[in-house]
Backbone as ProteinMPNN parsed JSONL, in Angstrom:
{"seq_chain_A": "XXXXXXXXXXXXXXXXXXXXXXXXXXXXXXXXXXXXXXXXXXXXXXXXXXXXXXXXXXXXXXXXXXXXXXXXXXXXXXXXXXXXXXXXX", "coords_chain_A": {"N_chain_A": [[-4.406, -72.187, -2.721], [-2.529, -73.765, 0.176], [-0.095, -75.869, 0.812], [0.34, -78.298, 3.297], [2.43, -79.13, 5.899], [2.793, -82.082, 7.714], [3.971, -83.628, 10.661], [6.62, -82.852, 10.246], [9.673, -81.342, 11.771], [9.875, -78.146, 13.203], [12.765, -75.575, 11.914], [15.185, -74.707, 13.653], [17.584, -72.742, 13.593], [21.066, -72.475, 14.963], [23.451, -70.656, 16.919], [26.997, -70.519, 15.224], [29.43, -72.306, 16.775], [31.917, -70.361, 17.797], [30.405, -67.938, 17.907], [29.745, -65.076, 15.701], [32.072, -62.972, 14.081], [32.871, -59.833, 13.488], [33.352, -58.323, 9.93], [36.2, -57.977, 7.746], [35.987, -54.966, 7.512], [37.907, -52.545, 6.88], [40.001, -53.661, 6.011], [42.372, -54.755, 7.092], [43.563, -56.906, 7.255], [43.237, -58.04, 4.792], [45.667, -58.42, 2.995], [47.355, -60.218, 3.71], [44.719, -62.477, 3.434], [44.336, -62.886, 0.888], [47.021, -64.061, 0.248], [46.527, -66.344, 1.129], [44.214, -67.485, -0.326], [45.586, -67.492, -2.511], [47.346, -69.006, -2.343], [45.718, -71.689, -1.555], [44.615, -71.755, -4.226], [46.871, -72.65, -5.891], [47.512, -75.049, -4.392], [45.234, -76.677, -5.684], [43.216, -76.164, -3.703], [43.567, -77.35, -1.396], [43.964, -77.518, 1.73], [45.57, -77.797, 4.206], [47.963, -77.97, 3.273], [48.286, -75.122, 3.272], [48.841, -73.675, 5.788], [50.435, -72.217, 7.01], [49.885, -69.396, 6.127], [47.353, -69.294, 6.682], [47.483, -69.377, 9.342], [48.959, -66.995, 9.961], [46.54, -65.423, 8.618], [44.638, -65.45, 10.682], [45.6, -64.956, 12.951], [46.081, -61.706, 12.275], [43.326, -61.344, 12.483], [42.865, -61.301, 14.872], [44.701, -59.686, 15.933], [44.093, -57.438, 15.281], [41.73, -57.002, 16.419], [39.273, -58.293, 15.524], [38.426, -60.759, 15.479], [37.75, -63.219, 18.139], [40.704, -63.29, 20.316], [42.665, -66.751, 20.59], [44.035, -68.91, 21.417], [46.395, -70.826, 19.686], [46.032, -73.299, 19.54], [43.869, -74.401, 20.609], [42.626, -73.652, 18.124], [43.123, -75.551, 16.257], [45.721, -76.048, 15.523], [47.802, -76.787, 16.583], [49.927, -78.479, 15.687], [51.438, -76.956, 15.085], [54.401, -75.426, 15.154], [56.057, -72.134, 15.9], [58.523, -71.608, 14.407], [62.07, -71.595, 15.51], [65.097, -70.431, 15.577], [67.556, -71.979, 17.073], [69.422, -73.455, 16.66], [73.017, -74.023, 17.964], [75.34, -74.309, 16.202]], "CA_chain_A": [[-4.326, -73.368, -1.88], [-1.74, -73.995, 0.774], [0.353, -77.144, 1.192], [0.684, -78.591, 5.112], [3.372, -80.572, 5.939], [2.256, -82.31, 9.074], [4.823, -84.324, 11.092], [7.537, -82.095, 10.339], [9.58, -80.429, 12.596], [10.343, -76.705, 13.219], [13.937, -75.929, 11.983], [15.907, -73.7, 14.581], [19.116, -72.138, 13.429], [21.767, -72.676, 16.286], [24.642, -69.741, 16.345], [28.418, -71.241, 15.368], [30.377, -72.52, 18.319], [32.614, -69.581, 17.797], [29.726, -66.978, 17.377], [30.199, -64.236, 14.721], [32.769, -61.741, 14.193], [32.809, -58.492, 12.537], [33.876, -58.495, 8.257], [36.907, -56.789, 7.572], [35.894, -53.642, 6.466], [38.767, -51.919, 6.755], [40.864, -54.372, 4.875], [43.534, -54.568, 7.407], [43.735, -58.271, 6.645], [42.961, -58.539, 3.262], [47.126, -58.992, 1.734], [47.101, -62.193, 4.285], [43.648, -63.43, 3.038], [44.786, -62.96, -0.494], [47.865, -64.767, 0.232], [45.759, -67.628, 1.655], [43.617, -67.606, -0.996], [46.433, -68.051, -3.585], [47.879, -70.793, -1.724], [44.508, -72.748, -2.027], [44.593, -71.851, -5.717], [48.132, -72.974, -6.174], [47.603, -76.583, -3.967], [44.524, -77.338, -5.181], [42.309, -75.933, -2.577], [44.194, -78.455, -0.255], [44.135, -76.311, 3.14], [46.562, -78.594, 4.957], [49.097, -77.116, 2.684], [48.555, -73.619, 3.497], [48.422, -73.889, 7.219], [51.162, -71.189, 7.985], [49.101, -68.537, 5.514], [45.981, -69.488, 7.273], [47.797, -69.105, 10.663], [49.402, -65.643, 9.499], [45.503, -64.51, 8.484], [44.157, -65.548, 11.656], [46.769, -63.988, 14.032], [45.679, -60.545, 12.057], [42.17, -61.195, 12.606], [43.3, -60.857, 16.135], [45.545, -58.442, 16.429], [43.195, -56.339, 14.944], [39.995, -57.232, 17.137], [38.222, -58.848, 14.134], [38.016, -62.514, 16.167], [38.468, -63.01, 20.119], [42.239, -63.461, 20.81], [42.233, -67.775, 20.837], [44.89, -70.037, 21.267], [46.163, -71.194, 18.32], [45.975, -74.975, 19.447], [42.202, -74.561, 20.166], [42.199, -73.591, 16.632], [43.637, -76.476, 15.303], [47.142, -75.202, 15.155], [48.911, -77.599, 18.15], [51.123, -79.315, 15.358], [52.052, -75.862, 13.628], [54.399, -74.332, 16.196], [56.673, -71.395, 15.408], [60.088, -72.142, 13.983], [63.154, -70.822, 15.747], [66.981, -70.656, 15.028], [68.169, -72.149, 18.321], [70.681, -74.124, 16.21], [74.095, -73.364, 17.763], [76.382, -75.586, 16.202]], "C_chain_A": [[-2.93, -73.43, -1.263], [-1.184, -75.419, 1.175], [0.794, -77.025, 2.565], [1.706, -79.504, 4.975], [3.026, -80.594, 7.228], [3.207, -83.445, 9.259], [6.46, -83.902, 10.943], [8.071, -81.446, 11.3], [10.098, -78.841, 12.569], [12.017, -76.468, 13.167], [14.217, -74.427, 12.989], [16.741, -73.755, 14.493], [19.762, -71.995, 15.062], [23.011, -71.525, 16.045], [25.825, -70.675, 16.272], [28.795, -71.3, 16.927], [30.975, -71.003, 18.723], [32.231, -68.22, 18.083], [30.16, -66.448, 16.203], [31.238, -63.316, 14.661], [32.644, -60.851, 12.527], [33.875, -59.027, 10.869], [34.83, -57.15, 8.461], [36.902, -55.593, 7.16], [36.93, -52.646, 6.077], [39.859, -52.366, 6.022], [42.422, -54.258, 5.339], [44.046, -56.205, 7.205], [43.601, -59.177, 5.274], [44.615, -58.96, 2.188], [47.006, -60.445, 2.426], [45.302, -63.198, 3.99], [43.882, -63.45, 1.455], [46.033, -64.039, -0.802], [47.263, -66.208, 0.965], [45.016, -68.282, 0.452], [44.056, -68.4, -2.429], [47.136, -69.102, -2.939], [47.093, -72.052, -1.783], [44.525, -72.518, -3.434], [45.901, -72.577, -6.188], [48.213, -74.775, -5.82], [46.32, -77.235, -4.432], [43.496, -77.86, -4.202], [42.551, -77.499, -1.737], [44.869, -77.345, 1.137], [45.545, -76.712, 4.236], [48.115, -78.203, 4.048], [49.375, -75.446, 2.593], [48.049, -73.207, 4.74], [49.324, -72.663, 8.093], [50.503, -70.099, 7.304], [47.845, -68.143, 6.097], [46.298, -68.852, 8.986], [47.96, -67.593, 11.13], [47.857, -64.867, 9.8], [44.601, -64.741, 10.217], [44.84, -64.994, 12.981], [46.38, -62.502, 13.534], [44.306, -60.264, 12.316], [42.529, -60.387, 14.27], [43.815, -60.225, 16.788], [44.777, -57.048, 16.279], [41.242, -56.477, 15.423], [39.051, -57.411, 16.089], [37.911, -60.126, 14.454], [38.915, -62.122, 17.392], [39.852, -63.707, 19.962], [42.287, -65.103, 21.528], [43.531, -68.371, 20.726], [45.138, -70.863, 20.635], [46.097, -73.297, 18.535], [44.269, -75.114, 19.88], [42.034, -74.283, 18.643], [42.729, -74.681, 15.66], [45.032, -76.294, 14.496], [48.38, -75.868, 16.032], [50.035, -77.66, 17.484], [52.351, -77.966, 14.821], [52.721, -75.011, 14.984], [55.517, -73.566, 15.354], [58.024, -72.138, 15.279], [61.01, -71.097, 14.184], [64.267, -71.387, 15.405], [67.676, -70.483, 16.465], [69.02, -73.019, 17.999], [71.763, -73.726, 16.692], [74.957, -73.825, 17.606], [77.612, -75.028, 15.31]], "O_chain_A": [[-2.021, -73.171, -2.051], [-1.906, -76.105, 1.898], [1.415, -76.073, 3.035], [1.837, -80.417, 4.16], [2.91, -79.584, 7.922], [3.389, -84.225, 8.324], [7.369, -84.553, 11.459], [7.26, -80.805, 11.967], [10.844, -78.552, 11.634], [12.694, -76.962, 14.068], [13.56, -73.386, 12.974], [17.313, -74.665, 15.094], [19.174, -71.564, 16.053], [23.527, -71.537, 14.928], [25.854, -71.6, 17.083], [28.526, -70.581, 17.889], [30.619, -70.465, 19.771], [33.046, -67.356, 18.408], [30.929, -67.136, 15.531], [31.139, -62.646, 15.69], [32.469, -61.054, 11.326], [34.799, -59.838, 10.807], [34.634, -56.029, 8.93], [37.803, -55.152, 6.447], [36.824, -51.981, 5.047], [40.613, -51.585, 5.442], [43.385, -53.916, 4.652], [45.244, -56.347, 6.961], [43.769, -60.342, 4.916], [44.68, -59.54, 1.104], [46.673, -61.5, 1.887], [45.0, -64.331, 4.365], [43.34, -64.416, 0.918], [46.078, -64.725, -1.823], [48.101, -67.069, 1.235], [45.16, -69.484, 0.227], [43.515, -69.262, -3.122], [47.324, -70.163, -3.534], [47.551, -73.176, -1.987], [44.379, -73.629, -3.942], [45.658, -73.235, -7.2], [48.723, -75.614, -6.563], [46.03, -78.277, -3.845], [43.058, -78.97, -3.899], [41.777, -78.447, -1.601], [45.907, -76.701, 1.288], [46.272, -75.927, 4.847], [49.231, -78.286, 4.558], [50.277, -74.789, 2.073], [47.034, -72.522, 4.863], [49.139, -72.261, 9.242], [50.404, -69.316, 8.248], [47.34, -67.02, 6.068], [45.564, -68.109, 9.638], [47.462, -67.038, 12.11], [47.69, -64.046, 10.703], [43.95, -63.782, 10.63], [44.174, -64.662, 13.962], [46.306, -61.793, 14.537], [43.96, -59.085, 12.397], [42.424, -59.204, 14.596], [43.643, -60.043, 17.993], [44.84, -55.994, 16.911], [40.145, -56.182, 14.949], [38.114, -56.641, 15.88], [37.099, -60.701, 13.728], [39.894, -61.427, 17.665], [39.883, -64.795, 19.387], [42.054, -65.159, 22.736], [44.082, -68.188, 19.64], [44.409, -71.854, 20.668], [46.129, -74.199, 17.697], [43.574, -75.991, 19.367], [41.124, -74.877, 18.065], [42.71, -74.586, 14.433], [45.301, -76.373, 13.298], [49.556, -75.512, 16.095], [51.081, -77.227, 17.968], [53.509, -77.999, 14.403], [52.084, -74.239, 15.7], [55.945, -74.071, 14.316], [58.436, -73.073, 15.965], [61.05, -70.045, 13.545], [64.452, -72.541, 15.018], [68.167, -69.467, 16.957], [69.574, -73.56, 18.956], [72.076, -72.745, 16.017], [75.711, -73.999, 18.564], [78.593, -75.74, 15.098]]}, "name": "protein", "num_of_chains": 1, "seq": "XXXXXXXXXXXXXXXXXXXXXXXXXXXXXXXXXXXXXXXXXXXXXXXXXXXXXXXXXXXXXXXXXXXXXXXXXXXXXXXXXXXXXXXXX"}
């Protein structure tokens, strides 16, 4: 015997915004996802504290054609800008 569900609707998987990208296989990013990883182990899987680790692994995704080349303030990166030594005092 088969159960009907009637009035249900049909679910349809939608792809991410982002689409997919390729898994590191080569493991050219794997010391910066390790070092991400331990930074969420260390805070308390509190991500907002390991935002330059996260930034780091995502700049290698990219350098290494493993995610499309994105602007790190579309990624949620506006507040996080690089820190220079333009001190000249």
């Amino acid at each position: 015997m088969t159960s009907m569900t009637f009035g249900q609707k049909k679910f349809i998987p939608t792809a991410p915004e982002k689409g997919s990208f390729p898994l590191d296989h080569g493991g050219q990013c794997r010391k910066l996802m390790l070092f991400y990883m331990r930074c969420l182990r260390e805070n308390g899987d509190d991500n907002s504290a390991c935002r330059q680790e996260s930034k780091a692994y995502l700049q290698c995704r990219m350098d290494n054609e493993l995610m499309t080349r994105e602007d790190f303030a579309k990624l949620g990166y506006s507040d996080a800008t690089p820190k220079t030594s333009t001190d000249n005092s």
